[in-house]
Every structure is written in C-alpha cells, then in structure tokens.
Phi, psi and omega in degrees: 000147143335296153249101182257150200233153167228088168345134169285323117335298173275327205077003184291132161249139146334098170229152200244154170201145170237131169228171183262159197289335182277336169282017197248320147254098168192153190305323186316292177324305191282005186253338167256013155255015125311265189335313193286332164308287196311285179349283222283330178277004173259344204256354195100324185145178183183228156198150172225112189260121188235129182266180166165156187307154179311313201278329172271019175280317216252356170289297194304326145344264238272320159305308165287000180255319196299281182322297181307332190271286183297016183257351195032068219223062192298318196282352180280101156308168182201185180177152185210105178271141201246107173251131177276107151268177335306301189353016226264033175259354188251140200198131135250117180245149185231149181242129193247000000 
C-alpha cells in the first residue's frame, strides 16, 4: 500500500492507497483491495482509505463495495475521496 498504520492502543490499522483513474478498472487494483480487505478482516478490522481523481470516485465506489463483499471483510470500513487537482479545495468523499 502507499500507507499503512497501526492505532498505537487499539491496534487497528489503517491502509491508504491513491490511484489514477487508468488504475481503477484493472485486475491489479482489484485483487489488491481484495487482499487489503481480507489482510485487514484477518487483524480484527480496520480501514482503507483511497484517493483517486475527481471523475473516478463513483468507478472506485463501486470498486470498493464489490472487493469488501467478496473479501467478506464485515469489520473493514472503507472511504474514496475525489480530488479535483490542482484544485485541491475541490474534495468529495464517500463511505462505504
């Protein structure tokens, strides 16, 4: 992952991934928000937080709910934040 975290107290950890709108439907991507599911729903839980271009929020959405069901990854929270860059006062984020 781009970032990974550990709560120093809960232990929960954190993993961050930023992609580009051409990494967002491809097998890679998707087998690897598989694993970070799986990874983080073997730790108890967690969270995966993914940035990705304004225009590519609701593909990664879709991506990320899709991953989370088959990772069967109930204790994982997840979120896909939308940056217009340079613009980067322009921000949507979805929860999943």
């Amino acid at each position: 992952p781009d970032v990974f975290g550990r709560h120093l107290t809960s232990k929960r950890a954190l993993i961050g991934e930023a992609k580009t709108e051409n990494d967002i439907a491809n097998p890679h991507t998707e087998l690897q928000l598989t694993t970070y599911f799986r990874f983080l729903q073997s730790e108890g839980g967690g969270t995966i937080e993914v940035a990705v271009p304004w225009k590519g929020v609701d593909a990664m959405l879709f991506l990320m709910k899709k991953t989370h069901r088959l990772a069967a990854a109930t204790e994982v929270s997840f979120s896909v934040s939308g940056w217009a860059l340079p613009d980067a006062d322009l921000c949507v984020v979805r929860h999943g």
